[in-house]
matplotlib code that plots the C-alpha trace (Angstrom):
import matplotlib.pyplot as plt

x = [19.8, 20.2, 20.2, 16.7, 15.6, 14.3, 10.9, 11.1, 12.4, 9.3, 7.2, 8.8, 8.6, 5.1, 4.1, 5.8, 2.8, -0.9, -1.3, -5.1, -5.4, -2.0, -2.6, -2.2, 0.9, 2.0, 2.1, 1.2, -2.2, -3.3, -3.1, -4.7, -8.2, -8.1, -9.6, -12.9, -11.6, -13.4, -11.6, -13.1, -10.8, -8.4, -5.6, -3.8, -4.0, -0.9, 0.0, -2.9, -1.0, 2.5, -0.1, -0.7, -4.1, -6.5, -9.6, -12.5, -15.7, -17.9, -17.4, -13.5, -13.6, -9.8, -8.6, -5.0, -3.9, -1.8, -4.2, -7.6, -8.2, -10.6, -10.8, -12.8, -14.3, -10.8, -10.3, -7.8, -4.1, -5.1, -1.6, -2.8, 0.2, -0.2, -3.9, -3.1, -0.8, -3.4, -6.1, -4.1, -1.4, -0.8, -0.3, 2.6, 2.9, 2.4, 5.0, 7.6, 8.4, 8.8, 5.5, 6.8, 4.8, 6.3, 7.3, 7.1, 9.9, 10.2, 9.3, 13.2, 14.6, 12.2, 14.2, 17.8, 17.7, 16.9, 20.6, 20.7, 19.9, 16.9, 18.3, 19.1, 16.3, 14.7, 16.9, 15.8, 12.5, 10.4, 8.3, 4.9, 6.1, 7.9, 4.9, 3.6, 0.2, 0.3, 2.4, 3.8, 1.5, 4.2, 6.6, 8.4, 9.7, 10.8, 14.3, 16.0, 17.7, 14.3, 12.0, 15.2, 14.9, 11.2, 12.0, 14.1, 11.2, 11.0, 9.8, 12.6, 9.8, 10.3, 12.1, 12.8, 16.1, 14.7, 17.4, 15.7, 12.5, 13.5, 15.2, 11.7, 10.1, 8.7, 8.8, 7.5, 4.1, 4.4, 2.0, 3.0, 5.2, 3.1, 5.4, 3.6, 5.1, 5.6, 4.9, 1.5, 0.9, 0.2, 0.8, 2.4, 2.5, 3.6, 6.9, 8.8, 12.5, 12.1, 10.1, 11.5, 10.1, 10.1, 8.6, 5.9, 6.1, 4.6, 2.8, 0.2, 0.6, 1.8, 0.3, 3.4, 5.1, 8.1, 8.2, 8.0, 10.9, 12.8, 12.2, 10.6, 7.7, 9.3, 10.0, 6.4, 5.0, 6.8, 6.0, 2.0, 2.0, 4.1, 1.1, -1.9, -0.5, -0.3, -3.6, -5.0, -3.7, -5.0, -8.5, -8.7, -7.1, -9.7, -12.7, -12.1, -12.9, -16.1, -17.9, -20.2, -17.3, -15.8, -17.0, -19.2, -16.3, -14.2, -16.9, -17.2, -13.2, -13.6, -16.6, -14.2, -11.2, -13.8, -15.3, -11.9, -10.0, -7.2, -4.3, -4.8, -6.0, -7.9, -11.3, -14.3, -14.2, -16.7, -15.5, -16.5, -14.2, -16.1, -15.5, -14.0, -16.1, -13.5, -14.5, -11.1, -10.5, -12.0, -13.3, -9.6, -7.5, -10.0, -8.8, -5.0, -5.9, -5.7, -5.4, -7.0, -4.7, -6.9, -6.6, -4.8, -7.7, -7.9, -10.6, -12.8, -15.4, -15.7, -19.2, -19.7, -21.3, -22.9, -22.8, -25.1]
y = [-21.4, -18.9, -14.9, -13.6, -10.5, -7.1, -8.1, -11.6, -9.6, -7.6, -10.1, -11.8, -8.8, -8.9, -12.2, -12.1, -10.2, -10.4, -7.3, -5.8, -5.9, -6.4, -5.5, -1.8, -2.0, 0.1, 3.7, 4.5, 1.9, 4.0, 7.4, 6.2, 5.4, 9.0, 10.1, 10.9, 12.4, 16.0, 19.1, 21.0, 18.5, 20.5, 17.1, 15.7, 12.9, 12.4, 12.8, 10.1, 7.8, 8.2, 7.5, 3.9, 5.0, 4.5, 6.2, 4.0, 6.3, 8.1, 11.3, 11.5, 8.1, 6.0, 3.0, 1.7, -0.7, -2.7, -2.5, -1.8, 1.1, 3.7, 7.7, 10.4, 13.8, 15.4, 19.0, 21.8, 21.0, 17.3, 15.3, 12.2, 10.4, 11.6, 10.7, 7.5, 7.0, 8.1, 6.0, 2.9, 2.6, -1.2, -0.1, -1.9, 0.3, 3.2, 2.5, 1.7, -1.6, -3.0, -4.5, -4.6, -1.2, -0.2, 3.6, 5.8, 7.1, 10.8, 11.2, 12.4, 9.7, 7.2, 8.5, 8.5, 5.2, 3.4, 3.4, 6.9, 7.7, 9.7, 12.5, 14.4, 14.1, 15.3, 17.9, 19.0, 18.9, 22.7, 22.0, 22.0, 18.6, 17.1, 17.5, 13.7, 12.7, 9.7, 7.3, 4.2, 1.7, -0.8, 1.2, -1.8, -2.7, 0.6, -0.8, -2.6, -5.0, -5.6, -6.4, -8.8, -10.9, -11.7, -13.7, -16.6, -18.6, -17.0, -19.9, -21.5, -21.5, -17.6, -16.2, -12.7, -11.6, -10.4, -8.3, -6.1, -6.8, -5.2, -2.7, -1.3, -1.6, -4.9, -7.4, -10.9, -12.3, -15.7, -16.3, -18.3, -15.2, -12.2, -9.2, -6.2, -2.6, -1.5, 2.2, 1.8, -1.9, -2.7, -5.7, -7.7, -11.3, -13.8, -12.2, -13.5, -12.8, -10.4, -8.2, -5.3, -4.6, -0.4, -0.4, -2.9, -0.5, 2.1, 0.5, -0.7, 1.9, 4.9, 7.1, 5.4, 8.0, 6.1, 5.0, 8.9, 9.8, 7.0, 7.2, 10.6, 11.6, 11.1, 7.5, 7.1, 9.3, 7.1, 3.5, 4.7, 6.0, 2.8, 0.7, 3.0, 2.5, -1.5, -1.6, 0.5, -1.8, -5.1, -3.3, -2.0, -5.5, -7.6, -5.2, -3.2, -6.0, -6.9, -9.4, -10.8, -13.0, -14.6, -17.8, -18.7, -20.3, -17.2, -15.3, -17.0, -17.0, -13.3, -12.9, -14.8, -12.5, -9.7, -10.7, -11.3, -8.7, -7.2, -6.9, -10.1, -12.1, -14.6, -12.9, -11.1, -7.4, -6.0, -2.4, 1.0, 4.1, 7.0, 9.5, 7.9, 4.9, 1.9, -1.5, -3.4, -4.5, -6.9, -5.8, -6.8, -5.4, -2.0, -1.3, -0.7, 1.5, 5.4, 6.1, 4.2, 1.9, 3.2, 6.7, 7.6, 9.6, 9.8, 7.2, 9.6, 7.1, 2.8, 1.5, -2.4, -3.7, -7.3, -8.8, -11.0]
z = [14.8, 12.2, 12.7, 13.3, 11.3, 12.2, 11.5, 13.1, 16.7, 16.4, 16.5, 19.4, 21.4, 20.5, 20.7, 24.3, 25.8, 25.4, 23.5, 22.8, 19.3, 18.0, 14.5, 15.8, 17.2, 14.0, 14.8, 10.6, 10.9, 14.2, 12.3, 9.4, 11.9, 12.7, 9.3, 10.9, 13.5, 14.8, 13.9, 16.8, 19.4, 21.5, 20.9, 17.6, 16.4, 16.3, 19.7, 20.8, 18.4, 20.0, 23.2, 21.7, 20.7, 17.8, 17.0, 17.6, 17.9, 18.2, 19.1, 20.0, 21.7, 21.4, 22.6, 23.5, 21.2, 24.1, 27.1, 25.5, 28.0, 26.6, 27.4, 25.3, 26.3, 25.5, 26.9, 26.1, 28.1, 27.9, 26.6, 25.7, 27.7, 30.8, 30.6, 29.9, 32.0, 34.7, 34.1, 33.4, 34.7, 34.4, 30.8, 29.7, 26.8, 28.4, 31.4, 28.4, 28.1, 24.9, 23.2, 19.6, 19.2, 15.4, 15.8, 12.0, 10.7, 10.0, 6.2, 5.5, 7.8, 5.6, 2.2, 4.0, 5.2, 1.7, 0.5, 1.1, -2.5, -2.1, 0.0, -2.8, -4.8, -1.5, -1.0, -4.4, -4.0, -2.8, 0.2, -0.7, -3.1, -0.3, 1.8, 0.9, 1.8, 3.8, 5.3, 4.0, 4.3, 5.8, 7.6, 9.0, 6.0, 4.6, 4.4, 1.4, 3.3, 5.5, 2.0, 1.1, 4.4, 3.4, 0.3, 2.5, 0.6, -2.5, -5.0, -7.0, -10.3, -9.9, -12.6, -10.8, -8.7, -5.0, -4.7, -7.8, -6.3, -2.7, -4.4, -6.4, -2.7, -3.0, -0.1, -0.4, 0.4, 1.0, -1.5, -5.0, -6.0, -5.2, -3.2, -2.4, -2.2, 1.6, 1.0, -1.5, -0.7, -4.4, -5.4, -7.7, -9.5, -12.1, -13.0, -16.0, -16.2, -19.3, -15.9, -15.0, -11.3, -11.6, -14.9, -13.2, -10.4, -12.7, -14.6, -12.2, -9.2, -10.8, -7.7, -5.3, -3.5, -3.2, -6.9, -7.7, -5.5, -6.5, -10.5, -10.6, -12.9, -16.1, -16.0, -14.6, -17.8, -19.9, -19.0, -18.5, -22.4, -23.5, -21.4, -22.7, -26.3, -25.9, -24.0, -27.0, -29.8, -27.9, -27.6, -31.4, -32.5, -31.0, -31.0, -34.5, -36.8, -38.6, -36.8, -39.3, -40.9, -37.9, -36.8, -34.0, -32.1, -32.5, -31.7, -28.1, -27.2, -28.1, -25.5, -23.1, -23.6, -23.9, -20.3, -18.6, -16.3, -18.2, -15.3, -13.5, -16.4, -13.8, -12.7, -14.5, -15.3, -12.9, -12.0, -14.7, -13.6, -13.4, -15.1, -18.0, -18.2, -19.0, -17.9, -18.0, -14.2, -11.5, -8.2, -6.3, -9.0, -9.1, -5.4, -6.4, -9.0, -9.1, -12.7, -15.4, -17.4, -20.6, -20.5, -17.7, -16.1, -12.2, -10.8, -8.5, -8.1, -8.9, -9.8, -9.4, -12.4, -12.9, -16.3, -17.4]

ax = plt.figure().add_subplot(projection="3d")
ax.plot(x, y, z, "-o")
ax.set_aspect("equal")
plt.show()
């Protein structure tokens, strides 16, 4: 038998007992349940999810990810730990064995451990900008040398190295050749070897945290205005002409191309960004969007549309 990898031993450890919803067995998916979460309550939410809790509702109602016991009605000098180890105290979790449960990494720690190479753009950062907003989606896989052990069945058709693949964040899906970024789980596909896998990076999820610490906000400037520009010819080549002296043929491809999501290439454009108004994307390609590719704007709201 070959090695197993980081990833593969947590699953074992999980798989090994009967957990109560195992898909929050990762500290960074707890927190994120928290966003409704009442001001007014005397505990973090951070403390309930070292606990092994998520928030479930209403009111300040959580549940333990490994036993499924619930507690709410939480009161000043409660520490979520104590409590419940209290009221269940078969808690495997809770009485510290090993359940798989997938601890986050300090946000520094996160940066140190990639090759090390972020700590001094860190270091050089003031504190208000290092302050980032959310945790990486897939915190397991915040390692380089964790993305690479996903691509053992990376398809040979592929005509992109993993190793620059792990190295821009990506880890592989499983899927065909799609890899998703572990810290803003965009995603990724039909890579051609003239690819390069930051510029892709930017190009379609030029919000990442992890792309702006590792490339900074120049390089990200840079490929968005190079896309913009190339997304601006293709409209004002196809779209710019006089219609009347095409034929009815190229009239219909046009209504085709016209109709057709502009970053997959596979579904129907079916998403306008408000406020700038652009209809270029379909519904799943809309969700991993923060800027518009057209003009750059930020999307504050998507409105479905249905073409007839």
């Amino acid at each position: 038998m070959g090695d197993v990898t980081p990833a593969e031993e947590t699953e074992r450890r999980a798989s090994c007992c009967q957990l109560f919803d195992s898909s929050m067995r990762n500290e960074a998916r707890r927190l994120r349940t928290f966003q409704q979460w009442p001001d007014t309550s005397p505990v973090s939410a951070r403390d309930l999810v070292r606990a092994g809790f998520f928030f479930v509702g209403p009111g300040d109602e959580v549940q333990c990810f490994c036993c499924g016991g619930v507690l709410k009605d939480w009161g000043p000098g409660d520490w979520p730990a104590l409590e419940h180890l209290k009221f269940f105290p078969s808690c495997k979790f809770i009485c510290g064995e090993d359940v798989g449960n997938q601890e986050m990494l300090p946000l520094r720690e996160i940066f140190d451990t990639v090759d090390g190479q972020f700590l001094s753009l860190l270091q050089g950062l003031d504190s208000e900008e290092a302050a980032l907003p959310n945790e990486p989606e897939y915190p397991e896989m915040v390692t380089e040398e964790m993305r690479l052990s996903t691509f053992q069945n990376w398809p040979q058709y592929a005509d992109m190295n993993p190793e620059r693949l792990a190295r821009a964040g990506f880890f592989y899906t499983g899927q065909d050749d799609v890899v998703r970024c572990f810290y803003c789980d965009g995603h990724v596909r039909n890579w051609s070897f003239r690819d390069d896998p930051w510029t892709e990076h930017a190009k379609w999820y030029p919000g990442c945290e992890f792309l702006l610490r590792s490339k900074g906000r120049e390089f990200i400037r840079s490929v968005q205005e190079s896309f913009s520009s190339t997304l601006f010819g293709f409209f004002l080549f196809f779209f710019g002409k006089d219609e009347s002296r095409i034929s009815t043929e190229e009239q219909l491809r046009r209504l085709r191309e016209e109709r057709m999501c502009k970053l997959c290439m596979d579904g129907d454009v079916s998403v306008v960004f408000v406020p700038c108004g652009h209809l270029v994307a379909c519904g799943e390609c809309a969700l991993n969007l923060r800027l518009c590719p057209i003009c750059r704007a930020l999307i504050q709201e998507s409105v479905k549309t249905f073409m007839s």
